[in-house]
C-alpha positions, 0 to 999 in steps of 0.5 A, spaced: 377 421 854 380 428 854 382 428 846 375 426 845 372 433 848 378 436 844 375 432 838 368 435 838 370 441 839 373 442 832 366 440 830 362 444 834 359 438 838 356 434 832 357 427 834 356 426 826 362 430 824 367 428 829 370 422 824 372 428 819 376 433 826 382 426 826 387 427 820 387 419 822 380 419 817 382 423 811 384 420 804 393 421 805 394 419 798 398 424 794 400 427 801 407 432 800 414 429 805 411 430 812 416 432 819 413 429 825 415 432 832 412 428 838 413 428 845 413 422 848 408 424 854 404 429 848 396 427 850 395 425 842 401 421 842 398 414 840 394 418 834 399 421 832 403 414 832 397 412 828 397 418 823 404 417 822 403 409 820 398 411 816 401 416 813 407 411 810 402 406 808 400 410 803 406 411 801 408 419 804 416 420 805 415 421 812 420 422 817 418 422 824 421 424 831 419 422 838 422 426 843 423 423 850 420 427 856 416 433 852 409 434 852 404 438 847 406 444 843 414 443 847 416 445 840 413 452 842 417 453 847 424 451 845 429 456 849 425 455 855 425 448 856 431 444 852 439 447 853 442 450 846 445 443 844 438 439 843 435 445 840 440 445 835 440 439 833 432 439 832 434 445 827 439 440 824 434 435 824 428 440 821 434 443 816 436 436 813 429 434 812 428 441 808 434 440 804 432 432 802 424 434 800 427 440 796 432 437 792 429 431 790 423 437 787 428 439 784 431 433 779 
């Protein structure tokens, strides 16, 4: 499978390491708010959706946006592919999910 490729070569090739290259592993207690973008068709879909599950059942204020017909890295091309409608609308999205995690900092 193509993300087990992706996977060891984070880690150089060593199968012994391979659990410490998936964030899916890690020890998520204590973790800040998380803002998740995904597409739909993203090839780490279904680990994202995991990191994601896991990441609320430790207790992290996530919030999450799966984004139908993108793909991997779509957020690096936001003029190129998505009209100025559904750009803003992320950007909104993004601001509002700063301006929440910040201010409830800030009490």
């Amino acid at each position: 499978e193509l993300a087990h490729l992706f996977a060891l070569s984070f880690v150089k090739n060593d199968e012994s390491l391979l659990g410490m290259a998936s964030a899916t592993n890690q020890n998520l207690t204590n973790v800040p708010p998380l803002f998740v973008m995904c597409g739909d068709k993203e090839l780490l879909r279904d680990q994202v959706i995991t990191f994601i599950e896991k990441a609320t059942e430790a207790g992290v204020d996530v919030e999450r946006h799966i984004e139908a017909g993108m793909v991997h890295a779509f957020v690096a091309a936001f003029g190129e592919i998505l009209d100025k409608e559904i750009l803003d609308q992320w950007i909104e999205s993004m601001a509002n999910f700063i301006d929440r995690v910040t201010a409830s900092n800030d009490s």
